[in-house]
LODO-661778 format. One record per atom (N, C-alpha, C): x, y, z. Coordinates in pm, whole numbers, padded with zeros to 5 digits, always signed. Layout:
// residues N
XYZ
...
END
This chain:
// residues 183
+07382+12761+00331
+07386+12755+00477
+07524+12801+00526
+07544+12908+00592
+07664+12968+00675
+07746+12845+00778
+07835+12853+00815
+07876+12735+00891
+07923+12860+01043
+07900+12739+01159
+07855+12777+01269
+07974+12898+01306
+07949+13008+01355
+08084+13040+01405
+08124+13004+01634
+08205+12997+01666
+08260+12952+01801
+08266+13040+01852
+08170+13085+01965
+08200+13192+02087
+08293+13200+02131
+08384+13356+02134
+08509+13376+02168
+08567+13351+02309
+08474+13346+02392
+08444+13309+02535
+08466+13119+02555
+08448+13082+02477
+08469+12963+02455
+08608+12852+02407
+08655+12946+02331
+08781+12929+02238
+08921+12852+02343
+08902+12856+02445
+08988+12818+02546
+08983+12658+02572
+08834+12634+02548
+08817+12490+02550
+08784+12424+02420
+08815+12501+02323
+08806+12382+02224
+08918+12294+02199
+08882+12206+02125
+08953+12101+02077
+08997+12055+01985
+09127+12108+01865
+09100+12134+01723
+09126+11976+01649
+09075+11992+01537
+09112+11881+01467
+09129+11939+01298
+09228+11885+01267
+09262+11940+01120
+09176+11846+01044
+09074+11891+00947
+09012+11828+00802
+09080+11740+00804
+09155+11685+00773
+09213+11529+00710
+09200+11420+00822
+09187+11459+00965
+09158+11342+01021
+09068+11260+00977
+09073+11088+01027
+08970+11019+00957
+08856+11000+01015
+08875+11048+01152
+08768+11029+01233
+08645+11089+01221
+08626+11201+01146
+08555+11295+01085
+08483+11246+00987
+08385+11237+00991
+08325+11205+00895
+08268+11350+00794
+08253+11289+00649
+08238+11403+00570
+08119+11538+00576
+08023+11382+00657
+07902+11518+00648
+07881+11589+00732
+07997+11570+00856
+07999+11655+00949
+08029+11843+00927
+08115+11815+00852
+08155+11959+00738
+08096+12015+00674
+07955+11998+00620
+07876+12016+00528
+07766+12090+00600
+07800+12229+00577
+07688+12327+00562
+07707+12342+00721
+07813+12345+00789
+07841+12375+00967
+07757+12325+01054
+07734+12166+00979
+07642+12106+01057
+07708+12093+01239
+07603+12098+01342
+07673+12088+01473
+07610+11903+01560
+07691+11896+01584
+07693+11716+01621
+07744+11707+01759
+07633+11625+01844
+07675+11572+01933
+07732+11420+01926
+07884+11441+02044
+07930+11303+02046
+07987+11277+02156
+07940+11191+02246
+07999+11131+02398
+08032+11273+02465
+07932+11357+02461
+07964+11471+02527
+08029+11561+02502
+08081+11593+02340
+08126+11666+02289
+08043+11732+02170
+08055+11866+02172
+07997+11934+02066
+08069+11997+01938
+08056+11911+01792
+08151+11926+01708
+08102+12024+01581
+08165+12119+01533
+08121+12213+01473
+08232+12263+01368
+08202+12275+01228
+08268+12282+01134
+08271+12450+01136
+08394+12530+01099
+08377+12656+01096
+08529+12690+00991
+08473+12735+00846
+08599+12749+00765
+08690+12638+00792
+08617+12545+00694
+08682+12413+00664
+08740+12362+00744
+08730+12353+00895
+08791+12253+00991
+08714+12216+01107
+08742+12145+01177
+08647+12064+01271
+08697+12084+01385
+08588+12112+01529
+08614+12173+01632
+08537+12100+01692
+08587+12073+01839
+08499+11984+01966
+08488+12098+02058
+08393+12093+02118
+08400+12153+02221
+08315+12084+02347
+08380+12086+02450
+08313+12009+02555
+08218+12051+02578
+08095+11975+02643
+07967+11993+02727
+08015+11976+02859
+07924+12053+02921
+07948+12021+03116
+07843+11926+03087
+07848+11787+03150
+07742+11709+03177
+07795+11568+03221
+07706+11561+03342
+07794+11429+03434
+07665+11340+03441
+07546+11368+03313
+07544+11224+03320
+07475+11215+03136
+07494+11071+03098
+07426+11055+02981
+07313+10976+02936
+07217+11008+02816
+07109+10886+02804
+07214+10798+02717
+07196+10729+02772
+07256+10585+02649
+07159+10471+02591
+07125+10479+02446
+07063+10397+02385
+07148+10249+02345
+07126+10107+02343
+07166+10031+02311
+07075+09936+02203
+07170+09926+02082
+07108+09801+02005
+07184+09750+01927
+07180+09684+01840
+07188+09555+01762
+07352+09632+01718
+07471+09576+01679
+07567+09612+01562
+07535+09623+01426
+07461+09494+01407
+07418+09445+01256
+07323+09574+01215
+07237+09671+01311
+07150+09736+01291
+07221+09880+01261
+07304+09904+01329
+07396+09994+01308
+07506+10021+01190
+07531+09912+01138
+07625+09892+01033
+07529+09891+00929
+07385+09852+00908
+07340+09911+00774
+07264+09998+00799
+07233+10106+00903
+07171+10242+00907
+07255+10395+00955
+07344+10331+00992
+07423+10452+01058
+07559+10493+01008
+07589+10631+00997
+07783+10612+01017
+07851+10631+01148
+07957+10553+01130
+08019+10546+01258
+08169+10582+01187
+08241+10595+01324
+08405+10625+01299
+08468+10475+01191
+08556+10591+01107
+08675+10539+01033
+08758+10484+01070
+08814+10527+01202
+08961+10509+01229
+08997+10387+01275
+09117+10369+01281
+09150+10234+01350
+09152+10204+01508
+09112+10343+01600
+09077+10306+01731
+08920+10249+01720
+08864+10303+01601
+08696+10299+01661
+08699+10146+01613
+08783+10138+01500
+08715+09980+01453
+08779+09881+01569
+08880+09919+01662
+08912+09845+01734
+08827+09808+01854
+08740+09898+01896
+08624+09927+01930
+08510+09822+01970
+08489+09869+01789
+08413+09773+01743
+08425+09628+01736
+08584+09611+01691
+08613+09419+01714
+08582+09391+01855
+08579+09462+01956
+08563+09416+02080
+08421+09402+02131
+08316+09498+02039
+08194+09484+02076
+08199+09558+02213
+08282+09691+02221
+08260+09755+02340
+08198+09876+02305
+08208+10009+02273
+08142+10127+02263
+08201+10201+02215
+08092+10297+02066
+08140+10382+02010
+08004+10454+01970
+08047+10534+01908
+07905+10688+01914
+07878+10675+01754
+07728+10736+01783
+07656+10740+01653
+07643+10922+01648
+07655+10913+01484
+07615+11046+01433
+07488+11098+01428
+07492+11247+01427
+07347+11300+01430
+07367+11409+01312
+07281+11388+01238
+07301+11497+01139
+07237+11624+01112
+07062+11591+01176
+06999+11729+01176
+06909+11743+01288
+07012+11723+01393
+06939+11729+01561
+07012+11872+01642
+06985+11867+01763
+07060+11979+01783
+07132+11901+01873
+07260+11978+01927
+07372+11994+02012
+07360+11901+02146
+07252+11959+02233
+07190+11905+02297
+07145+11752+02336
+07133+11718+02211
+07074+11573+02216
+07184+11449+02300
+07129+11407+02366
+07185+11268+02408
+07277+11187+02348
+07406+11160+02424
+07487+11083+02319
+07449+10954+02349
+07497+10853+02223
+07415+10721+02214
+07534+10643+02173
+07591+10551+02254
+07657+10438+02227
+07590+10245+02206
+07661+10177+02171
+07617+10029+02182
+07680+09967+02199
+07622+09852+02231
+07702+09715+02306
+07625+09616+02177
+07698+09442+02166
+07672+09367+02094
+07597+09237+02181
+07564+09273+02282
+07528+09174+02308
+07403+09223+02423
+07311+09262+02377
+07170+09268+02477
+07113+09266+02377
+07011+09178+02497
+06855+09142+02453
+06753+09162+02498
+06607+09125+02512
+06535+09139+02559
+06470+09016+02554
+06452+08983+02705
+06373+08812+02716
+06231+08855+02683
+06157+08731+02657
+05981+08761+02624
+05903+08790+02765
+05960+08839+02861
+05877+08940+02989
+05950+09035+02990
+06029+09083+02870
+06131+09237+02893
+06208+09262+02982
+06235+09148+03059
+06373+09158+03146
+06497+09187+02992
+06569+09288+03099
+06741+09313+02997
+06819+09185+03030
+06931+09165+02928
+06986+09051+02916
+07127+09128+02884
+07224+09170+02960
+07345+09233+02949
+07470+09159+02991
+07574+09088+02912
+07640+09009+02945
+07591+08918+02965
+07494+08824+02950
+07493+08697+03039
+07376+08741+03202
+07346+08870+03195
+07301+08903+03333
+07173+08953+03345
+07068+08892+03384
+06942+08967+03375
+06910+08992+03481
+06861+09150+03438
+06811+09252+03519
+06644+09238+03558
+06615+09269+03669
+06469+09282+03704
+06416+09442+03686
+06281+09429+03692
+06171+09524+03623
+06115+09590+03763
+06090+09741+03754
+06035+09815+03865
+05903+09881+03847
+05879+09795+03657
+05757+09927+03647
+05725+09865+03481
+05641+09915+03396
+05634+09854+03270
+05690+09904+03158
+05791+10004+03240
+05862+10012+03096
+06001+10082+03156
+06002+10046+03282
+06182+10063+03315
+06232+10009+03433
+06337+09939+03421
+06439+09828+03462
+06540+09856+03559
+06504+09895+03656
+06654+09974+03764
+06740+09825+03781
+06874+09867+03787
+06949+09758+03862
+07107+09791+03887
+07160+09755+03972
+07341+09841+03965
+07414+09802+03924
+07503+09881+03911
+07628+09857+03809
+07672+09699+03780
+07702+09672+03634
+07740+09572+03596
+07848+09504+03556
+07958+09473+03611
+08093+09494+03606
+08093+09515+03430
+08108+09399+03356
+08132+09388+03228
+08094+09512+03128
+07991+09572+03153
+07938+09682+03062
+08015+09792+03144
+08037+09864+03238
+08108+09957+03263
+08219+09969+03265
+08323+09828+03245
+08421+09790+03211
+08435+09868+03091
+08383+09841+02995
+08365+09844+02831
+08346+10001+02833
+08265+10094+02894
+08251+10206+02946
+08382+10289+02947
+08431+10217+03005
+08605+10305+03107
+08683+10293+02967
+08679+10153+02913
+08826+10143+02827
+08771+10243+02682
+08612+10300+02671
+08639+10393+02590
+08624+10572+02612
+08669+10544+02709
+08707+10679+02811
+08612+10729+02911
+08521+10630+02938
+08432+10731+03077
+08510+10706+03199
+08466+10806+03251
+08552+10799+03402
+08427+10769+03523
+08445+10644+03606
+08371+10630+03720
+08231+10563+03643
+08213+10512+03536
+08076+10489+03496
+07984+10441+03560
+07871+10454+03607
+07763+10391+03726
+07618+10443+03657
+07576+10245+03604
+07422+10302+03563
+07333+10335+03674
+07219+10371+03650
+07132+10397+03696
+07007+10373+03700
+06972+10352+03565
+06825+10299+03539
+06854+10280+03387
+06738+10172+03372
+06719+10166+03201
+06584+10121+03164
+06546+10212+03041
+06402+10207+02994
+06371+10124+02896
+06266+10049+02862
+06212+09992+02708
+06132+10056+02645
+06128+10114+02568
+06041+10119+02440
+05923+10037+02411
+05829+10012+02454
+05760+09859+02420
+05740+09851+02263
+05756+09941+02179
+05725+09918+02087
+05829+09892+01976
+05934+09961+01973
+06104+09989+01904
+06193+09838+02012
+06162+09854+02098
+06233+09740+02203
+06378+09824+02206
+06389+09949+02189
+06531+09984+02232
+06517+10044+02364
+06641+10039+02421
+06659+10037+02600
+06709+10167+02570
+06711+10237+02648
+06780+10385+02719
+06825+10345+02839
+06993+10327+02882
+07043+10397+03008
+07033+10494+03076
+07032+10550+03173
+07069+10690+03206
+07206+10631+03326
+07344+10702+03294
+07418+10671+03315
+07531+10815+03367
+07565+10761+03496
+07654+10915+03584
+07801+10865+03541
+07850+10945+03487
+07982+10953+03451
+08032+11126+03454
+08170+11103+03403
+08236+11215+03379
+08333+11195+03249
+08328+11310+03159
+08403+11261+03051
+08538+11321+03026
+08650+11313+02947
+08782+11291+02941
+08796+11336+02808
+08877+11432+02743
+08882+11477+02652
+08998+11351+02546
+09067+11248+02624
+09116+11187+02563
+09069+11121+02514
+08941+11069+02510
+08831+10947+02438
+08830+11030+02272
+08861+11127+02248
+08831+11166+02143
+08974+11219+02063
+09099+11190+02141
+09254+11253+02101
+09316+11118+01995
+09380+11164+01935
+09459+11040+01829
+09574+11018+01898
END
């Protein structure tokens, strides 16, 4: 498999990162796989790792379990993400053979779902508009958690259930910040 090459038209907005960062995970490198993350598009090209921004002011956001995440997923190395993580505020999951495109997906440690599928976010339950999605406005505590890992202006919008997976989808208007992703 060839690894991706970067439109020269483009080259103005990337974002370089040298191989040895830790934030990188290995299989991101492997075979020019291309990965979406919090709105960035990361692409291996002759052994080094490149972001390049997406235009997009708003995101789906999936939320679930930590415990579920820590034995199915990889997540960041570094010592910002695990700091992150001690806080139970938000960090991004890998995609390995999706395309570019796809929705970035963060989590929180603490939602649930009551037995009539009301959301349970912070301490705060949300009411139901329909049988399988939950409008309600912004929630201080979760968009809090939002900002401190770099969204700018975060304001949900709606959120869906799954009836069957029980995982929620946000759809969430923000704007993103190339520093959420700088060492």
């Amino acid at each position: 498999m060839t690894l991706n090459l970067i439109p020269e038209e483009e080259e103005k907005r990337i974002l370089f990162f040298p191989k040895t960062i830790k934030t990188v995970v290995i299989a991101m490198v492997v075979g020019g796989i291309s990965i979406s993350i919090l709105g960035f598009r990361f692409v291996a090209n002759k052994g080094q790792v490149y972001a390049l921004q997406n235009e997009k002011k708003s995101l789906d956001v999936e939320l679930i379990s930590l415990d579920e995440v820590r034995s199915s997923y990889q997540y960041y190395t570094s010592s910002k993400s695990k700091d992150l993580l001690s806080n139970r505020t938000v960090f991004s999951k890998f995609y390995n053979n999706i395309q570019a495109a796809t929705p970035s997906t963060v989590w929180l440690n603490n939602v649930s779902l009551s037995e009539n599928d009301n959301l349970t976010i912070d301490g705060k339950t949300t009411g139901r508009s329909g049988d399988e999605k939950a409008e309600y406005t912004e929630i201080s505590k979760y968009t809090s958690s939002l900002k401190k890992a770099g969204f700018i202006d975060p304001k949900i919008q709606s959120a869906s259930i799954d009836q069957k997976t029980k995982v929620v989808t946000f759809r969430i208007d923000t704007k993103i910040t190339r520093a959420m992703i700088s060492e």
